[in-house]
TORKOL-4160 file (C-alpha; in steps of 0.2 Angstrom, whole numbers, padded with zeros to 4 digits, m for minus):
168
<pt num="1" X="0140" Y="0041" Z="0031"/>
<pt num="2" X="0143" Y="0044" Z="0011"/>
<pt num="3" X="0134" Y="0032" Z="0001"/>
<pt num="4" X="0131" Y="0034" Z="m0018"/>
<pt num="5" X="0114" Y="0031" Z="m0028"/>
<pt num="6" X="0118" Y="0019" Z="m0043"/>
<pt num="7" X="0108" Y="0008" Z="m0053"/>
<pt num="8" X="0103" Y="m0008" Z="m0043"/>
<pt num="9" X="0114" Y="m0023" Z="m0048"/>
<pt num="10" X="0109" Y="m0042" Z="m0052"/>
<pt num="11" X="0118" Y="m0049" Z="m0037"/>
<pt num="12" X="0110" Y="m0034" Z="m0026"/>
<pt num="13" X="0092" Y="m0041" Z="m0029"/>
<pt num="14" X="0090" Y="m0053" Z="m0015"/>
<pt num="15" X="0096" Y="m0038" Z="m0003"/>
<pt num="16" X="0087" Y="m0028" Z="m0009"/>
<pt num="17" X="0070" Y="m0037" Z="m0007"/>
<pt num="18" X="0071" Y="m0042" Z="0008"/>
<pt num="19" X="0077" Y="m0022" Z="0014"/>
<pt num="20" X="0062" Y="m0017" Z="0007"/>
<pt num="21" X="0053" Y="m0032" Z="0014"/>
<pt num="22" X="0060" Y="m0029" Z="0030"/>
<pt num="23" X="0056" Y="m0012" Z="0030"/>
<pt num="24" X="0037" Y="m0014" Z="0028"/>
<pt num="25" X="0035" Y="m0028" Z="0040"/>
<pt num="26" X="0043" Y="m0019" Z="0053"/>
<pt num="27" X="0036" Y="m0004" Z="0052"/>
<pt num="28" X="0019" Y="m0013" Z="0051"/>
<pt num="29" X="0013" Y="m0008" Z="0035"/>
<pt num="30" X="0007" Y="m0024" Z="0028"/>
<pt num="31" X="m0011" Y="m0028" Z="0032"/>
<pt num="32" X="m0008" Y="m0047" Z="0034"/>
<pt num="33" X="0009" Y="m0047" Z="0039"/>
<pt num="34" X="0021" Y="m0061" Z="0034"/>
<pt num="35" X="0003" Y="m0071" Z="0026"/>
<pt num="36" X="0002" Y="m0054" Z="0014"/>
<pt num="37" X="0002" Y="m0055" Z="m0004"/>
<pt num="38" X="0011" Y="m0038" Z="m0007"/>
<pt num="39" X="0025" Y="m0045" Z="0002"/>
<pt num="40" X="0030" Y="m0057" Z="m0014"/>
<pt num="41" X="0031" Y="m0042" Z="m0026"/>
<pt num="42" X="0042" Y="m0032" Z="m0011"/>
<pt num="43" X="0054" Y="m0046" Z="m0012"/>
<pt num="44" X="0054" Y="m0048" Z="m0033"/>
<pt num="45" X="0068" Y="m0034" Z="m0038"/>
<pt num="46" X="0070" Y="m0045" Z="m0055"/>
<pt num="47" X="0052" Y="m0042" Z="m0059"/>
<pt num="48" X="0056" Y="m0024" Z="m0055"/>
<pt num="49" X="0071" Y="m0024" Z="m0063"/>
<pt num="50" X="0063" Y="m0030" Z="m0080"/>
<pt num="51" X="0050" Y="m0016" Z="m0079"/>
<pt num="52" X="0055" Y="m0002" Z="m0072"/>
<pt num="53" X="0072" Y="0006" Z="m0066"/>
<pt num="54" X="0078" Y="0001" Z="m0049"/>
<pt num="55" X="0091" Y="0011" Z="m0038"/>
<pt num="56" X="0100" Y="0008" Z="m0026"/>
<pt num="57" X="0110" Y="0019" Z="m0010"/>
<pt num="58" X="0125" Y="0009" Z="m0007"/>
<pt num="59" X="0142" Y="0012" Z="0005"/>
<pt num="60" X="0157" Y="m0001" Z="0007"/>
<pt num="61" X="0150" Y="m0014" Z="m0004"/>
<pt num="62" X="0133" Y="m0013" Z="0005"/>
<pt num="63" X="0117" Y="m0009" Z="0001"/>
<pt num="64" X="0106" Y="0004" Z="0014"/>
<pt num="65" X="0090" Y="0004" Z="0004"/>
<pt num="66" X="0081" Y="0007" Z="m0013"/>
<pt num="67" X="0067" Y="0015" Z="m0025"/>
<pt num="68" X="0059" Y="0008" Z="m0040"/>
<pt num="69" X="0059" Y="0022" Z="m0056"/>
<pt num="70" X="0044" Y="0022" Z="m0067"/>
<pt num="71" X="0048" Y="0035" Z="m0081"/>
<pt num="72" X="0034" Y="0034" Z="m0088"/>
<pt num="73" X="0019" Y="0023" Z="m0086"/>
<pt num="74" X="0021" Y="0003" Z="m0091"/>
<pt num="75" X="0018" Y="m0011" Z="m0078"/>
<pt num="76" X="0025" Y="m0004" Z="m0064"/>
<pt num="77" X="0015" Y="0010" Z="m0064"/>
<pt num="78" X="0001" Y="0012" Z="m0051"/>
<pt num="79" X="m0005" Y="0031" Z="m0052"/>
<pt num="80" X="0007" Y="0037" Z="m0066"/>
<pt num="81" X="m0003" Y="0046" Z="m0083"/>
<pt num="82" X="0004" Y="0052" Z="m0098"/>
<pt num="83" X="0020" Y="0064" Z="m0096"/>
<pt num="84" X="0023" Y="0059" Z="m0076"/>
<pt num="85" X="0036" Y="0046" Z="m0069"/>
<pt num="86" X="0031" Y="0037" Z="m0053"/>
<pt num="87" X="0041" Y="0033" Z="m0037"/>
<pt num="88" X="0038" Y="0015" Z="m0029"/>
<pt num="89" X="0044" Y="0004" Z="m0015"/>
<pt num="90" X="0055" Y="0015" Z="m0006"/>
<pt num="91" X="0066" Y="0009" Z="0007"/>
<pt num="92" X="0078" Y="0009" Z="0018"/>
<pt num="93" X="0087" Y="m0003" Z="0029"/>
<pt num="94" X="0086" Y="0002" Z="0048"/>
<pt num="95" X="0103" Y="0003" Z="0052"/>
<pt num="96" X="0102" Y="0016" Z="0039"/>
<pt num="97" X="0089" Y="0027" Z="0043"/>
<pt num="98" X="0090" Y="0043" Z="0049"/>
<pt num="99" X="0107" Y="0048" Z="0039"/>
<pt num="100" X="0097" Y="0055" Z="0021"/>
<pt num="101" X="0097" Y="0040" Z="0012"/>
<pt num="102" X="0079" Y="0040" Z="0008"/>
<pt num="103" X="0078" Y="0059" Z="0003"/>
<pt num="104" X="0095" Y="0055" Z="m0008"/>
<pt num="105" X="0085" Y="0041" Z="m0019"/>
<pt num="106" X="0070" Y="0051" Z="m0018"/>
<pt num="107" X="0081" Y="0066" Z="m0025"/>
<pt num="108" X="0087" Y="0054" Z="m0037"/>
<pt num="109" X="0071" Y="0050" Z="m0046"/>
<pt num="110" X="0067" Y="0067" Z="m0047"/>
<pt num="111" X="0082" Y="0072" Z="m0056"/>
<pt num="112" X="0080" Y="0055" Z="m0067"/>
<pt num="113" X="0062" Y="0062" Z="m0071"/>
<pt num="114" X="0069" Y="0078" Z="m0076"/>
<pt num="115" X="0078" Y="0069" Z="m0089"/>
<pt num="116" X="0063" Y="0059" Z="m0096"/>
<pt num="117" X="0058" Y="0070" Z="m0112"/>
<pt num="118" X="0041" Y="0076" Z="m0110"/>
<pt num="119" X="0039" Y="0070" Z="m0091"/>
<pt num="120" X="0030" Y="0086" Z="m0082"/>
<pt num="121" X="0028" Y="0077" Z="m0063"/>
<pt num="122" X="0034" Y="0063" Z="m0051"/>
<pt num="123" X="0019" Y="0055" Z="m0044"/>
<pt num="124" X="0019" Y="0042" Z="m0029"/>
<pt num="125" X="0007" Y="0034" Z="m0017"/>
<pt num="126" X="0010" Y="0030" Z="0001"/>
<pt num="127" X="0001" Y="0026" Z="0017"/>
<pt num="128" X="m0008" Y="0034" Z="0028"/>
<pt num="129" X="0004" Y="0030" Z="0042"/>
<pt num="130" X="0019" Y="0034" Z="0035"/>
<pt num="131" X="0022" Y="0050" Z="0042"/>
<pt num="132" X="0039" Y="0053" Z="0042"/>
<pt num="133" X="0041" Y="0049" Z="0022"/>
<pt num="134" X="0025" Y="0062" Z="0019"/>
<pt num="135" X="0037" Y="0073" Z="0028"/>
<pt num="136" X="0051" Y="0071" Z="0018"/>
<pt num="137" X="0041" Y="0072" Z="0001"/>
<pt num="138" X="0032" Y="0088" Z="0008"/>
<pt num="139" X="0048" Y="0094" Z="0010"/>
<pt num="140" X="0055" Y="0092" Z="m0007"/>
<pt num="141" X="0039" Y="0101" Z="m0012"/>
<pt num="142" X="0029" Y="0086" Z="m0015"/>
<pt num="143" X="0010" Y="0091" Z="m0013"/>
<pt num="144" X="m0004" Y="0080" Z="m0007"/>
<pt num="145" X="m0019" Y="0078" Z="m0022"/>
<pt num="146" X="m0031" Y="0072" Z="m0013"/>
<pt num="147" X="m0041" Y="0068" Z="m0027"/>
<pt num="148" X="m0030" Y="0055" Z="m0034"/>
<pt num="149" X="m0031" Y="0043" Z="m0019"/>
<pt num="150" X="m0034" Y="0025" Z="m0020"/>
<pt num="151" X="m0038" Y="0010" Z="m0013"/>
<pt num="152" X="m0028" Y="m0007" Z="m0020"/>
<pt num="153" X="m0038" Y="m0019" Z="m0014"/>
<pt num="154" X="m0056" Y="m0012" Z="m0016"/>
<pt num="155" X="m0064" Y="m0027" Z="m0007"/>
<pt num="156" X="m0055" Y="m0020" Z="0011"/>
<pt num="157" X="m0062" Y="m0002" Z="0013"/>
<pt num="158" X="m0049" Y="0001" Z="0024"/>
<pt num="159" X="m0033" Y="0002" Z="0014"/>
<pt num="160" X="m0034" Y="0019" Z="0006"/>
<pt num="161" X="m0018" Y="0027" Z="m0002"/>
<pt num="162" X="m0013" Y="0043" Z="0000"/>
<pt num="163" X="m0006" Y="0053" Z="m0014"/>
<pt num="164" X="0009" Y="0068" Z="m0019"/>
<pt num="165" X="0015" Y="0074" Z="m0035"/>
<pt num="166" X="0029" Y="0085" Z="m0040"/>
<pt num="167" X="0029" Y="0098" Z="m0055"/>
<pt num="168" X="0045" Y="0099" Z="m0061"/>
C-alpha cells in the first residue's frame, strides 16, 4: 500500500479523532473505557492542531492513522525539556496496521525533529502494554529511560508510563 505522511488537514480532524480513538479503545488502553476522560482529548485534533503539529498517513483520499509533533515543549508537551520534541498519540487505523504505517509517521517526527534548531532528542511516553509499538521504537534506536517514567493520574497507582528517547 503506498500512502504518504502530510500535515493533517481541517476536514481530516474528525477521522482522525476517532482513528485514534478507536485505536485506544480497542486495544484496551483506556482505563475507563468509553466513561474515560482521555478519550475527549484523543478525539480533539483541532486542540492539537492549535498547539502542536499533527500528521497524517494518507492513501486514495483516506486517512490510515496519525501522530501529534511537539518541537519543542508548549502545551502539548508531557515529558519534552528544553532542546527535545515529543511524539504523542500515535495511531493507526486497523485496517491499516501491519503495512509500516506507524513506523512511517514515527520516521517522520524524527526527521521533523532533526529539523528543529537546537533539538538534541525525540522523547515519547507509552504504556506498559503496548508492546508492539516499544518494538518498533526499539527498533528505530529508541531507548527506554527508566528514570523518566510517569504516572498521569497520580491518584491511581497503577497507570505508570513508560518512557524512550532518541539522540539524534
Amino acid at each position: 500500500m503506498d500512502f504518504v505522511i502530510r500535515q493533517a488537514a481541517t476536514d481530516e480532524y474528525a477521522t482522525l479523532g476517532e482513528i485514534t480513538a478507536q485505536a485506544y479503545l480497542r486495544d484496551g488502553l483506556l482505563d475507563f473505557g468509553e466513561s474515560d476522560a482521555y478519550l475527549g482529548e484523543l478525539r480533539d485534533v483541532t486542540k492539537r492542531a492549535a498547539a502542536a503539529e499533527v500528521l497524517v498517513a494518507a492513501a486514495e483520499g483516506r486517512v490510515l492513522g496519525g501522530v501529534t509533533f511537539v518541537p519543542s515543549g508548549g502545551p502539548m508537551a508531557d515529558i519534552a525539556r528544553p532542546e527535545e520534541a515529543e511524539i504523542r498519540m500515535l495511531a493507526v487505523a486497523r485496517e491499516a496496521r501491519g503495512r509500516g504505517v506507524g513506523e512511517a509517521l514515527v520516521r517522520a517526527c524524527v526527521d521533523r525533529a532533526r529539523t528543529v534548531e537546537g533539538c538534541t532528542r525525540v522523547v515519547l511516553s507509552t504504556q506498559r502494554t503496548m508492546r508492539p509499538a516499544h518494538r518498533l521504537y526499539e527498533r528505530m534506536g529508541f531507548v527506554r529511560t527508566p528514570d523518566r517514567d510517569w504516572n498521569p493520574l497520580p491518584e491511581l497507582d497503577d497507570i505508570t508510563l513508560l518512557t524512550y528517547e532518541l539522540t539524534l
